[in-house]
C-alpha positions as CSV (number, residue, x, y, z in Angstrom):
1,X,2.8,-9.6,-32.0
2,X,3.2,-8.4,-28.5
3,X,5.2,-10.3,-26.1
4,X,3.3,-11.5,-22.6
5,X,4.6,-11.3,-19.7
6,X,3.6,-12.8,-16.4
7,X,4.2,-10.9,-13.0
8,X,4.6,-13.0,-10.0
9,X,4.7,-10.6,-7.2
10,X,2.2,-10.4,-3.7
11,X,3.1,-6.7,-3.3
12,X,0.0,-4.7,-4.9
13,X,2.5,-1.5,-4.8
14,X,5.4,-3.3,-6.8
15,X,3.1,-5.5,-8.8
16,X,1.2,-2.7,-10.3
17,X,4.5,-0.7,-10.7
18,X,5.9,-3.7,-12.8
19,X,2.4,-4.0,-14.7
20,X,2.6,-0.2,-15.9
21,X,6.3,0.3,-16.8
22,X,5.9,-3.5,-19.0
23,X,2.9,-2.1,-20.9
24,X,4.4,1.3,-21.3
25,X,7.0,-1.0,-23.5
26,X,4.8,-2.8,-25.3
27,X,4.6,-5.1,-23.7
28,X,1.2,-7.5,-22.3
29,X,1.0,-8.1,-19.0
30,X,-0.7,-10.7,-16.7
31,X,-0.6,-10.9,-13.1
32,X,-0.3,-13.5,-10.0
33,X,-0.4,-12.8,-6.4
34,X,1.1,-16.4,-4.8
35,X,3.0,-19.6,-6.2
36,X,-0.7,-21.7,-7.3
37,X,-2.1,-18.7,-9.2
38,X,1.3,-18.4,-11.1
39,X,1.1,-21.9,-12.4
40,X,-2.6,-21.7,-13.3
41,X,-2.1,-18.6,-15.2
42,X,1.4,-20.1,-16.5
43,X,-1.0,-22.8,-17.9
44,X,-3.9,-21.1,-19.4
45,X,-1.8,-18.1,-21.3
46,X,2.0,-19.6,-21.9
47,X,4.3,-16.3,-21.0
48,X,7.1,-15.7,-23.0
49,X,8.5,-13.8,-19.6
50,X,8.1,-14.5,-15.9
51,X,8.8,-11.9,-13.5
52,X,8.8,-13.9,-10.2
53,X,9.2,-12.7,-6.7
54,X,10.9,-15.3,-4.6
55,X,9.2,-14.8,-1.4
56,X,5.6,-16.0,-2.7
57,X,2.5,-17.6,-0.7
58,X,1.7,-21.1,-1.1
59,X,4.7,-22.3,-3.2
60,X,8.2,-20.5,-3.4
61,X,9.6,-18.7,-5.9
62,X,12.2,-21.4,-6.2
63,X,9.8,-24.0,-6.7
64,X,7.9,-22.1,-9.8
65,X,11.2,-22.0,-11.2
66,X,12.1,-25.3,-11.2
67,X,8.6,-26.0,-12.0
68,X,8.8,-23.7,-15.6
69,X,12.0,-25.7,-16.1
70,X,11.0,-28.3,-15.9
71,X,7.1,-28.0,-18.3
72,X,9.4,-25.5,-20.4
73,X,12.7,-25.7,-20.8
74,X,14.0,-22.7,-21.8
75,X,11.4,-21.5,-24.2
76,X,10.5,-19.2,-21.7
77,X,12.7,-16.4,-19.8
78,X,12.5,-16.1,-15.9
79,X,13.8,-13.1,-14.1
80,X,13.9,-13.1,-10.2
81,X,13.2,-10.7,-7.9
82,X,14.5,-10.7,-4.6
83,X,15.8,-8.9,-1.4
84,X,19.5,-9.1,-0.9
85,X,21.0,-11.9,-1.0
86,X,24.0,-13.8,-1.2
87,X,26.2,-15.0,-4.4
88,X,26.1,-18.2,-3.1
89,X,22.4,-18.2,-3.5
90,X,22.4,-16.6,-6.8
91,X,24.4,-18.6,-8.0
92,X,21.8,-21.7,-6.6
93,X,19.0,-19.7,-8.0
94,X,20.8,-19.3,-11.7
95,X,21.7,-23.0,-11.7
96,X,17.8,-23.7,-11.1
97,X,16.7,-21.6,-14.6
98,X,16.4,-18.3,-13.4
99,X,17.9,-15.6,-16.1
100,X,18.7,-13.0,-14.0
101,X,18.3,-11.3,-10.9
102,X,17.3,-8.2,-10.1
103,X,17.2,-6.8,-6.5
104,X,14.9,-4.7,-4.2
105,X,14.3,-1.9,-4.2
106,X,15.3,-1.8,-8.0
107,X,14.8,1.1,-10.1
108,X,11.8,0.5,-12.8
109,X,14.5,1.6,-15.2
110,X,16.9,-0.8,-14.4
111,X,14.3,-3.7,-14.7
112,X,12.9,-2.5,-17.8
113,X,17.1,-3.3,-18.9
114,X,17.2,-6.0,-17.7
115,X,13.9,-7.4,-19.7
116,X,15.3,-6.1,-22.4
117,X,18.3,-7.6,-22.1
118,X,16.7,-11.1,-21.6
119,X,14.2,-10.9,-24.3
120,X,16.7,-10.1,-26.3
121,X,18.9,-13.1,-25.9
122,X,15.6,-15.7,-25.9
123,X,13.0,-14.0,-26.8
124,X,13.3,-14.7,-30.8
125,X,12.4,-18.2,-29.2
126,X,9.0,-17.3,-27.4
127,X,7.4,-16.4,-30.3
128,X,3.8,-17.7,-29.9
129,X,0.1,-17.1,-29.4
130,X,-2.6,-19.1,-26.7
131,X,-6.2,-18.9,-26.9
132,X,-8.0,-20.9,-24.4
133,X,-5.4,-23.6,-24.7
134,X,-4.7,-23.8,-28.4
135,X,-1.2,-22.7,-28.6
136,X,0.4,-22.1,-31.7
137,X,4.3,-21.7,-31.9
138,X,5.3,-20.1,-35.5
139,X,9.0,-20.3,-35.1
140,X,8.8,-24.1,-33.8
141,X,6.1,-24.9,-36.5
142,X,4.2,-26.4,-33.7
143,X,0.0,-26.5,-32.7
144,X,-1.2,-27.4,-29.0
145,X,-4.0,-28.4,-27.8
146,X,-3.8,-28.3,-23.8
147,X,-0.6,-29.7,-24.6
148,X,-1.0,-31.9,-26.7
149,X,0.5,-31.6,-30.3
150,X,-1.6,-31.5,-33.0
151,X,0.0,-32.5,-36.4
152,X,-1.4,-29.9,-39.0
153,X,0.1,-29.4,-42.8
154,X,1.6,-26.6,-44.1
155,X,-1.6,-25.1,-45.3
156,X,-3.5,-25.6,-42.1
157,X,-1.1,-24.4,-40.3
158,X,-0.7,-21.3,-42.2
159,X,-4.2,-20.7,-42.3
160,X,-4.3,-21.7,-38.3
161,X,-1.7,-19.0,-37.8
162,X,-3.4,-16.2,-39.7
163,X,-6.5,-17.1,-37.9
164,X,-4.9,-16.4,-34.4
165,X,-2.5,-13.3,-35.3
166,X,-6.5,-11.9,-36.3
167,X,-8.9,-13.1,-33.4
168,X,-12.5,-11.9,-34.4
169,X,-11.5,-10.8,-37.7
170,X,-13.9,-11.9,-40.6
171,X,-12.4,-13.3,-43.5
172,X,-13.3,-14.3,-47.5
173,X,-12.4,-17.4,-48.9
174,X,-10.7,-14.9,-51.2
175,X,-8.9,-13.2,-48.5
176,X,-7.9,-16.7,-47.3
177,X,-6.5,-18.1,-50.6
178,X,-4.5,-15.1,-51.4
179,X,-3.0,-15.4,-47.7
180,X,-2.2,-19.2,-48.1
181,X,-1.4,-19.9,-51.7
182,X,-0.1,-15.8,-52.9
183,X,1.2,-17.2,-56.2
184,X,-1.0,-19.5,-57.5
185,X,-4.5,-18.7,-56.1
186,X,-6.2,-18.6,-59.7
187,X,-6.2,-22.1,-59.5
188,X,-7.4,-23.0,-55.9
189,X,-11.0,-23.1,-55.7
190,X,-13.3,-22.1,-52.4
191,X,-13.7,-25.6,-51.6
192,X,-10.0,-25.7,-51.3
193,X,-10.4,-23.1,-48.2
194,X,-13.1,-25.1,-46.8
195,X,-11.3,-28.6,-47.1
196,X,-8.7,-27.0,-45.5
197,X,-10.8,-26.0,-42.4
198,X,-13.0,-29.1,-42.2
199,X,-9.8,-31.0,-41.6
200,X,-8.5,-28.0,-38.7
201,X,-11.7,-27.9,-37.1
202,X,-11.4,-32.4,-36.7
203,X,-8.0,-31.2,-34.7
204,X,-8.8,-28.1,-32.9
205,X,-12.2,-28.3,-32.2
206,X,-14.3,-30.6,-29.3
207,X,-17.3,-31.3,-31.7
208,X,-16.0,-30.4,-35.8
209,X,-19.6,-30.4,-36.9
210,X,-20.5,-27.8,-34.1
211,X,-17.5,-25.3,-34.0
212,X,-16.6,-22.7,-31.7
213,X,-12.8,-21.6,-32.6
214,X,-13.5,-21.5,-36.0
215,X,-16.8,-20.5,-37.0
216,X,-18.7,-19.6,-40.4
217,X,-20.1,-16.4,-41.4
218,X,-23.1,-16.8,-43.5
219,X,-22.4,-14.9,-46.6
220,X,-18.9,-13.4,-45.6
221,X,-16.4,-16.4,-45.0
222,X,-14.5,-17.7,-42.0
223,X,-14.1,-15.9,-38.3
224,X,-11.7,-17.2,-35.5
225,X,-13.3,-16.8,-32.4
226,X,-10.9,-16.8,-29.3
């Protein structure tokens, strides 16, 4: 599962530097140009990263921190960019969330280390995939719908998860039952599979008896469509 991270940056030259060097490393990328766009695509696709210029249009750099922080916490790693400036004020800006600093002009090497070195220290905790607003967090054990939570059992969320880590992927209800129940599945029944997505579509879905995340396949089995 690829990590996502979100580039905050108004400079089309640096911006599009950042964007190539993150996706050489595996990395997916989104992009914002000023402070409003960052939080509606902070909304809509729930980065694991934020790359955030502090000089921004609209709303400060500063201000999208504190904003993260606070919808966030510190499920989420936020790494400044910035022209010089003084300890004092890094010092200010770390207080307010930020994870690091990195100054311009900065090597694309030296950021790429620094990313690095953040994900590694909370990345294990960003573990999670968004489609259109569902959000599923593995590590958490935790669904969201436009954040909201949505209670699921062990078995719907299991089957929830597979779903999402395979976006447009067909599956059996053999395929299914060998995913969710690998030691036993000579016992469960297909209607097991199906009870088990009657009951996510009633949580995920706007009208269950109409689905659109979750649809069927007539004659081949279940599809998550993101």
């Amino acid at each position: 599962m690829k990590q996502l991270v979100l580039v905050v940056e108004d400079d089309k030259m640096i911006r599009d530097l950042i964007k190539i060097y993150l996706e050489k490393n595996n990395y997916d990328v989104i992009i914002a140009t000023d402070g409003e766009e960052a939080k509606r695509q902070f909304m809509m696709h729930s980065p694991c990263l934020v790359i955030l210029d502090l000089m921004l249009p609209k709303i400060s750099g500063e201000e999208i921190c504190q904003w993260i922080r606070q919808h966030e916490k510190h499920e989420v790693s936020i790494i400044m960019l910035t022209a010089k400036i003084s300890s004092t004020q890094k010092i200010e800006g770390l207080k307010i969330g930020a994870d690091d600093y990195v100054t311009k002009p900065f090597s694309p090497n030296e950021l790429m280390a620094r990313v690095e070195a953040v994900m590694r220290r909370g990345g294990q905790y960003c573990q999670k995939i968004n489609h259109d607003g569902l959000l599923i967090k593995p590590r958490q054990g935790e669904v969201l719908l436009h954040d909201k939570k949505i209670p699921l059992t062990k078995y719907e969320f299991d089957l929830l998860f597979y779903f999402m880590e395979n976006p447009n992927v067909v599956f059996s209800r053999e395929q299914l039952v060998e995913k969710i129940h690998p030691f036993n599945e000579s016992n469960i029944l297909d209607r097991t599979i199906d009870a088990h997505i009657k009951k996510i579509r009633e949580k995920i879905e706007d009208v269950p008896s109409k689905p659109k995340r979750i649809i069927t396949v007539r004659g081949m089995g279940y599809q998550f469509v993101p």
